[in-house]
Phi, psi and omega in degrees: 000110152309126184267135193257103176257107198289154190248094179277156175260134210280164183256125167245089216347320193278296154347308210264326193285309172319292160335292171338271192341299214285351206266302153316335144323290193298295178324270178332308117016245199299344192277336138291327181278359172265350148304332180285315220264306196298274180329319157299350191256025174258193179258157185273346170298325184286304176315349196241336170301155184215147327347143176272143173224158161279333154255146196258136158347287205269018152112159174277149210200151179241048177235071153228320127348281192298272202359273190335282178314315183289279168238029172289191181259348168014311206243010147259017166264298182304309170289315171321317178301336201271337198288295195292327163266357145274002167277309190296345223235315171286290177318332169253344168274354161301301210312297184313310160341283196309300193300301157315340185264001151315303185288332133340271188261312176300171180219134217200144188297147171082349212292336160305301178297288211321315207294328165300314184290292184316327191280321182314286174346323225261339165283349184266117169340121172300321198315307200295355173249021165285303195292349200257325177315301168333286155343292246251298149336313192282330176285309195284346179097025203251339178325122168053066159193145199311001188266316160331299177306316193287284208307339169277353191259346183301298212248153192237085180296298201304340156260022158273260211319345202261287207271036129252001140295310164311340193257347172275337159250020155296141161291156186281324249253312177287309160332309148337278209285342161309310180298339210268285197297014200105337218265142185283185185291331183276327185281351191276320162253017145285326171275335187236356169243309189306303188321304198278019177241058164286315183303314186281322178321295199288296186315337187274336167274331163302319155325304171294317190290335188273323142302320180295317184301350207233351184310115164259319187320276182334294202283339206256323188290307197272346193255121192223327191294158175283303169280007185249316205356169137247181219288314166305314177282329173311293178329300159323315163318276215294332154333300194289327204277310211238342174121198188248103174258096176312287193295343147317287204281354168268332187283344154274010169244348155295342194245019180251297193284004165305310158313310231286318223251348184265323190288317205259344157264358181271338172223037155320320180266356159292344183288290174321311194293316186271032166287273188324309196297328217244029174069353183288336156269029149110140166295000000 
């Protein structure tokens, strides 16, 4: 047997500096969300006391956590939320799909200026189309109803453009040759460009799915009702309706990032491969 020799990569001051950097990064990071999760497992008396200490005087205690559960809306907040951002997310990686691979492949009258007015699009503040979306919601009858939420949020210039770079780099040569065999434009991009856009198909929907869920502006706007609420806007609500309860409101904001943070590690790595693949974190 031949000993099998590994190739260390050498340690270097820009290495060791780089390190520093991400380690102080990670730190600053975790030192608020270890604040949140410590201040929930407190008594709102301990929570509200000054000195603030990490340990609390009467002990670490999960009765903000029952409170929350027990006698909030928590968990029709959370299914709204969960309701609204997988609608939104199968609605907007189709639509975006559909669109990029036009632009992509067809050739169409105009097809530059529209791609241009969408690239455009992607600079323009969401704030400044909140009153005519309002209107416009208003006109259809959709105010405080789950279709108010969703619809305005589906379309996405910036993931048309991130999957028609993508898409752009399939060779064209497979697609040929499926048409050569029959297959219409449409059996050409279910079978054969969606397989092979998986990687980005997941990063653009974890994208998605991670902004409807974290949307407060919009869901805040459109919603008066109590029971369509989503998770965000909820949260507010009880901040305004009952005062300021520390050991509440971080523990409905610890059972609010959960989903976030169980989604992102379970598809971390689709996340970093469709970083790379669509160039945004840098060849």
């Amino acid at each position: 047997m031949t000993a099998i020799q590994t190739r260390r990569k050498p340690i270097t001051i820009g290495n060791i500096a780089a390190l520093m950097v991400l380690g102080v990064l990670a730190v600053s990071w975790l030192l608020p969300f270890a604040w949140a999760l410590v201040t929930s497992l407190k008594t709102e008396t301990d929570a509200g006391s000054t000195p603030v200490s990490w340990i609390p005087p009467s002990g670490f205690t999960f009765d903000a956590y029952a409170q929350v559960l027990g006698d909030g809306n928590l968990l029709t907040w959370t299914f709204n939320s969960l309701l609204t951002s997988v609608i939104i997310t199968v609605l907007t990686v189709g639509l975006s799909a559909l669109a990029a691979y036009a632009f992509s492949r067809l050739d169409f009258s105009g097809r530059k200026w529209l791609f241009a007015v969408i690239i455009g699009s992607i600079i323009i503040p969401p704030q400044v189309l909140i009153i005519p979306l309002f209107y416009q919601m208003l006109a259809m009858d959709l105010v405080d109803t789950y279709w108010g939420i969703i619809l305005p949020q589906v379309i996405a210039p910036a993931m048309v453009f991130i999957l028609k770079k993508f898409f752009d780099q399939i060779p064209i040569e497979l697609e040929e040759a499926a048409r050569m065999d029959g297959a219409s434009r449409l059996r050409v991009f279910m079978t054969i460009v969606l397989p092979l856009s998986r990687p980005i198909l997941a990063a653009v929907a974890i994208f998605v799915f991670i902004a409807a869920w974290n949307n407060f502006l919009w869901p805040f706007i459109i919603t008066n009702d109590t029971a369509l609420m989503t998770l965000p806007v909820g949260l507010q609500t009880v901040k305004s309706a009952f005062g300021v309860q520390y050991a509440q409101n971080m523990a409905m904001a610890i059972l609010a990032a959960l989903p976030l943070i169980v989604v992102f590690l379970i598809f971390q790595r689709q996340i970093i491969r469709g970083i790379a693949t669509t160039g945004l974190g840098g060849q």
